[in-house]
C-alpha positions in Angstrom: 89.8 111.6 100.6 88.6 108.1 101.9 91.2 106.1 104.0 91.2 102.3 104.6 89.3 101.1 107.3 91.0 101.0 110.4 91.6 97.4 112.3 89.4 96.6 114.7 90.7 96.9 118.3 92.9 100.4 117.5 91.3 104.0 117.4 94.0 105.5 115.4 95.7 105.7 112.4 99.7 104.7 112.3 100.5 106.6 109.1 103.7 104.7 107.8 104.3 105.7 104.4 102.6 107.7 101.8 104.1 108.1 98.4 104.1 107.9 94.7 105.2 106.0 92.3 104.6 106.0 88.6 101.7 108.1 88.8 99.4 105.4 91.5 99.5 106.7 94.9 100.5 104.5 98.0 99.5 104.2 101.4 100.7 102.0 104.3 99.7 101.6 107.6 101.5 99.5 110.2 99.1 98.3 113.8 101.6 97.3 116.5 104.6 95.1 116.2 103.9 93.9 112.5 106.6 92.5 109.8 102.9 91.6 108.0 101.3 94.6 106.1 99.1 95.6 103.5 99.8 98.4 100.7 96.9 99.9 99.5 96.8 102.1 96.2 94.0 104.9 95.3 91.9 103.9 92.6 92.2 106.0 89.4 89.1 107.9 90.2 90.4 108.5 94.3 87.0 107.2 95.2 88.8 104.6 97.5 92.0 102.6 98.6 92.4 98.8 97.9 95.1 96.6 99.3 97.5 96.5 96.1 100.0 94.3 97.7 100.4 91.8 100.9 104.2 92.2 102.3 105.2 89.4 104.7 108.6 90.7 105.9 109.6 87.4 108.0 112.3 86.3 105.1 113.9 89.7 106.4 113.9 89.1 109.9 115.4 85.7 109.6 117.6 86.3 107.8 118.7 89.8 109.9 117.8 89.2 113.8 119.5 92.7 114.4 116.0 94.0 113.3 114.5 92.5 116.9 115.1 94.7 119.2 115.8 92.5 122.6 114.9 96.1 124.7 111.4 95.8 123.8 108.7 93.2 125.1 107.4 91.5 121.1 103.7 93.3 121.9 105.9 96.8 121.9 105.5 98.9 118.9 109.1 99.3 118.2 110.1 95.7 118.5 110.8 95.2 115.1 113.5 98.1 113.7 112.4 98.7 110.3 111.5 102.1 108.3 110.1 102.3 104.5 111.8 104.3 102.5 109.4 104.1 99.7 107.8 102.2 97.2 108.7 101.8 93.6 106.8 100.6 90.4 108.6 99.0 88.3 107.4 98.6 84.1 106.4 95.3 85.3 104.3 94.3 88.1 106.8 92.1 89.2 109.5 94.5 89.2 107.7 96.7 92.3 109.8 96.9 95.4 110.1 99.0 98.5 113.3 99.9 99.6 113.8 99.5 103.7 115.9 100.7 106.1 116.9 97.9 108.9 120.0 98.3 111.1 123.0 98.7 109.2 121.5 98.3 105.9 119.0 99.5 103.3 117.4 96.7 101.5 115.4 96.0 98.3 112.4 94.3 98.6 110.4 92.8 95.8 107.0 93.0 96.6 105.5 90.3 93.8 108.4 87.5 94.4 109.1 88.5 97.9 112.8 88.3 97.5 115.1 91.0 99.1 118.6 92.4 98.6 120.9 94.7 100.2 121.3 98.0 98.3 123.7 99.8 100.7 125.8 99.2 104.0 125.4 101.9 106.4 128.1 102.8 109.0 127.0 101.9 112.1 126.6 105.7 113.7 124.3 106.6 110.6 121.3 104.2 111.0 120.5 103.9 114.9 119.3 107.4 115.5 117.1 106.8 112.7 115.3 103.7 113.2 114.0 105.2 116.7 111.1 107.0 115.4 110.4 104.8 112.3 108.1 106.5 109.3 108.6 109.5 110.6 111.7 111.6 108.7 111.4 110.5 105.1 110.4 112.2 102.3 110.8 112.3 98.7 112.8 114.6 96.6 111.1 116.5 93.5 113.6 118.1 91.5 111.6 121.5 91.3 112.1 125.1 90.8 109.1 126.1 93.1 110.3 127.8 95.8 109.3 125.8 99.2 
Protein backbone atom coordinates (compact mmCIF):
# COMPACT_ATOMS: atom_id res chain seq x y z
CA UNK A 1 0.00 0.00 0.00
CA UNK A 2 1.47 3.55 -0.92
CA UNK A 3 1.95 6.00 2.04
CA UNK A 4 2.16 9.89 1.84
CA UNK A 5 5.31 11.26 1.19
CA UNK A 6 7.29 11.94 4.05
CA UNK A 7 8.43 15.74 4.98
CA UNK A 8 11.45 16.68 3.96
CA UNK A 9 14.06 16.99 6.78
CA UNK A 10 12.69 13.60 8.87
CA UNK A 11 13.57 9.91 7.88
CA UNK A 12 10.77 8.31 9.55
CA UNK A 13 7.36 7.87 9.74
CA UNK A 14 5.33 9.17 13.08
CA UNK A 15 2.27 6.97 12.60
CA UNK A 16 -0.47 8.87 14.69
CA UNK A 17 -3.71 7.55 13.80
CA UNK A 18 -5.09 5.07 11.43
CA UNK A 19 -8.76 4.34 11.24
CA UNK A 20 -12.04 4.00 9.57
CA UNK A 21 -14.78 5.72 9.27
CA UNK A 22 -17.87 5.19 7.11
CA UNK A 23 -16.14 2.90 4.86
CA UNK A 24 -12.92 5.73 3.67
CA UNK A 25 -9.88 4.94 5.47
CA UNK A 26 -7.77 7.54 7.45
CA UNK A 27 -4.30 8.24 8.03
CA UNK A 28 -2.45 10.87 10.15
CA UNK A 29 0.92 11.59 10.61
CA UNK A 30 2.21 14.18 13.12
CA UNK A 31 6.37 15.64 12.42
CA UNK A 32 7.59 17.15 15.70
CA UNK A 33 5.72 19.58 17.88
CA UNK A 34 2.67 20.23 15.51
CA UNK A 35 -1.02 21.41 16.57
CA UNK A 36 -1.03 21.79 12.29
CA UNK A 37 -1.75 18.44 10.51
CA UNK A 38 -3.00 16.92 7.51
CA UNK A 39 -5.56 13.92 7.20
CA UNK A 40 -5.12 12.01 4.31
CA UNK A 41 -7.89 9.41 3.07
CA UNK A 42 -7.15 6.24 0.51
CA UNK A 43 -8.62 6.78 -2.70
CA UNK A 44 -11.40 4.27 -3.52
CA UNK A 45 -9.14 2.29 -5.69
CA UNK A 46 -6.10 2.27 -2.69
CA UNK A 47 -3.88 3.42 -5.42
CA UNK A 48 -2.81 6.44 -3.17
CA UNK A 49 -3.50 8.84 -0.09
CA UNK A 50 -4.64 12.57 -0.52
CA UNK A 51 -4.74 15.14 2.17
CA UNK A 52 -8.72 14.97 2.89
CA UNK A 53 -8.57 17.59 5.51
CA UNK A 54 -6.13 20.43 7.04
CA UNK A 55 -6.61 20.52 11.02
CA UNK A 56 -5.18 23.75 12.67
CA UNK A 57 -5.57 22.89 16.28
CA UNK A 58 -4.45 26.45 17.76
CA UNK A 59 -8.32 27.41 18.72
CA UNK A 60 -7.69 24.34 21.15
CA UNK A 61 -4.54 25.42 22.59
CA UNK A 62 -5.83 28.79 23.39
CA UNK A 63 -8.40 28.12 24.61
CA UNK A 64 -6.68 25.06 26.93
CA UNK A 65 -2.88 26.15 27.86
CA UNK A 66 -2.82 22.86 30.01
CA UNK A 67 -2.13 21.20 26.66
CA UNK A 68 1.67 22.95 26.71
CA UNK A 69 3.60 21.19 28.58
CA UNK A 70 6.11 23.86 30.37
CA UNK A 71 8.62 20.52 31.00
CA UNK A 72 9.47 20.45 27.44
CA UNK A 73 11.57 22.96 25.25
CA UNK A 74 8.54 24.02 22.14
CA UNK A 75 11.09 22.00 19.47
CA UNK A 76 10.37 18.71 21.84
CA UNK A 77 8.01 16.26 20.44
CA UNK A 78 5.82 16.02 23.40
CA UNK A 79 5.31 19.71 23.87
CA UNK A 80 1.92 19.78 22.96
CA UNK A 81 -0.33 16.97 25.12
CA UNK A 82 -2.75 15.80 22.66
CA UNK A 83 -3.84 12.17 21.48
CA UNK A 84 -6.49 11.37 18.54
CA UNK A 85 -8.92 9.22 19.40
CA UNK A 86 -10.32 8.83 16.00
CA UNK A 87 -11.93 10.31 13.28
CA UNK A 88 -15.65 10.25 12.41
CA UNK A 89 -17.66 10.85 9.08
CA UNK A 90 -20.52 12.34 9.58
CA UNK A 91 -23.70 12.10 6.65
CA UNK A 92 -22.45 15.46 5.76
CA UNK A 93 -19.06 16.66 5.05
CA UNK A 94 -19.43 19.17 7.50
CA UNK A 95 -20.49 17.00 10.22
CA UNK A 96 -16.73 15.06 10.25
CA UNK A 97 -14.93 15.48 13.55
CA UNK A 98 -12.12 13.85 15.40
CA UNK A 99 -12.56 13.27 18.92
CA UNK A 100 -9.18 14.25 21.14
CA UNK A 101 -7.88 13.62 24.15
CA UNK A 102 -6.13 16.78 25.99
CA UNK A 103 -5.55 16.90 29.72
CA UNK A 104 -8.62 16.56 31.60
CA UNK A 105 -10.89 16.32 28.78
CA UNK A 106 -11.88 14.63 25.51
CA UNK A 107 -12.99 17.05 22.92
CA UNK A 108 -14.99 17.20 19.69
CA UNK A 109 -13.47 18.69 16.91
CA UNK A 110 -15.15 19.62 13.77
CA UNK A 111 -12.89 19.23 11.08
CA UNK A 112 -14.91 21.45 8.15
CA UNK A 113 -15.91 24.51 10.69
CA UNK A 114 -13.12 24.05 12.95
CA UNK A 115 -15.12 24.47 16.03
CA UNK A 116 -14.57 22.15 19.09
CA UNK A 117 -16.47 21.03 22.14
CA UNK A 118 -15.95 19.09 25.22
CA UNK A 119 -17.53 15.69 25.15
CA UNK A 120 -16.27 14.40 28.58
CA UNK A 121 -14.38 15.57 31.84
CA UNK A 122 -11.85 13.19 32.94
CA UNK A 123 -10.75 12.85 36.61
CA UNK A 124 -7.60 14.08 36.88
CA UNK A 125 -5.65 10.46 37.75
CA UNK A 126 -7.26 9.02 34.39
CA UNK A 127 -5.77 11.20 31.61
CA UNK A 128 -1.98 11.89 32.61
CA UNK A 129 -0.58 8.44 32.21
CA UNK A 130 -2.14 8.47 28.95
CA UNK A 131 -1.10 11.47 27.25
CA UNK A 132 2.75 10.39 27.80
CA UNK A 133 3.05 8.18 24.91
CA UNK A 134 0.42 9.92 22.57
CA UNK A 135 -1.05 7.62 19.49
CA UNK A 136 0.12 4.87 20.83
CA UNK A 137 -2.81 2.83 23.04
CA UNK A 138 -5.94 3.39 21.05
CA UNK A 139 -7.85 1.27 19.09
CA UNK A 140 -11.19 0.79 17.86
CA UNK A 141 -13.81 -1.67 19.02
CA UNK A 142 -15.63 -4.05 16.36
CA UNK A 143 -18.40 -5.69 17.93
CA UNK A 144 -17.41 -9.25 16.51
CA UNK A 145 -17.77 -12.83 17.19
CA UNK A 146 -14.22 -13.75 15.72
CA UNK A 147 -12.26 -14.98 18.19
CA UNK A 148 -8.99 -12.65 18.50
Amino acid sequence: MPMPPIPDGWDWRSNYYFGESCDHLHYIEIYGPQIQFNVYEMKRDYSAWFVKYQVDLSPVVAANPRMIRDNFEPTDWYYYALSVFGLVRGEQEEDSFLILQIPGKAIRYNIVWKTFEIVHEFEEAEVDDSLRFPGVHGFQYIESLCCV
